[in-house]
N, C-alpha and C positions, 0 to 999 in steps of 0.2 A: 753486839753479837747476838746474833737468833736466837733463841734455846727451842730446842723440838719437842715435840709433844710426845709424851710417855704415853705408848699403845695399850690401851688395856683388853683384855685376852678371856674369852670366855672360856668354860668346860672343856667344849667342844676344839679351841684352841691349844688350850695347854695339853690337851691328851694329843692331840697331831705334833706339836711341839719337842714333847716329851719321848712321845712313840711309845705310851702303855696305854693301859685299855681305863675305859670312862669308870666303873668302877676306882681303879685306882687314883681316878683324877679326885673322884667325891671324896673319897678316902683322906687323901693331901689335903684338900680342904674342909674335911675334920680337925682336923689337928690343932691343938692351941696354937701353938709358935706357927703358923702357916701363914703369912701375909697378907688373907684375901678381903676382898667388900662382899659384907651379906647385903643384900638388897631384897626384901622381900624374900620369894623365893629362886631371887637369881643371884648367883656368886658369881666374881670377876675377881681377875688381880689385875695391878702393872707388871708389866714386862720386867721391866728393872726390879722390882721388887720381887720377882719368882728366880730371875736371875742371883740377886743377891741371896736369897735364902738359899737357892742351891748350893752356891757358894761357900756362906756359912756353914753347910750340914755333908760337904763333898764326903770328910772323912767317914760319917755315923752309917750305919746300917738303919735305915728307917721301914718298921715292916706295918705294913697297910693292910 
């Protein structure tokens, strides 16, 4: 069986994703528990892995 290749999603991605503004995006990727890759000065996550943290945190109020 195939396995697919896990998207991974820039700033600029996950704020259209999400539909809040790029501030909030940098904000989520402050956060210790937040899933992402620093790479230099470029931050990425996987998809599934912003998926699942959503997941994890649906009930909390998270303020940014």
């Amino acid at each position: 069986m195939e396995q697919k290749e896990d998207k991974l999603m820039s700033i600029k991605e996950v704020q259209e994703y999400l539909g809040i503004g790029r501030d909030k995006v940098y904000g989520l990727f402050r956060l210790d528990d937040f899933p992402a890759i620093k790479i230099n000065k470029k931050a990425i996550i996987y998809k599934s892995d912003l998926v699942d943290w959503l997941k994890a945190n649906r009930t909390k109020t998270i303020y940014i």
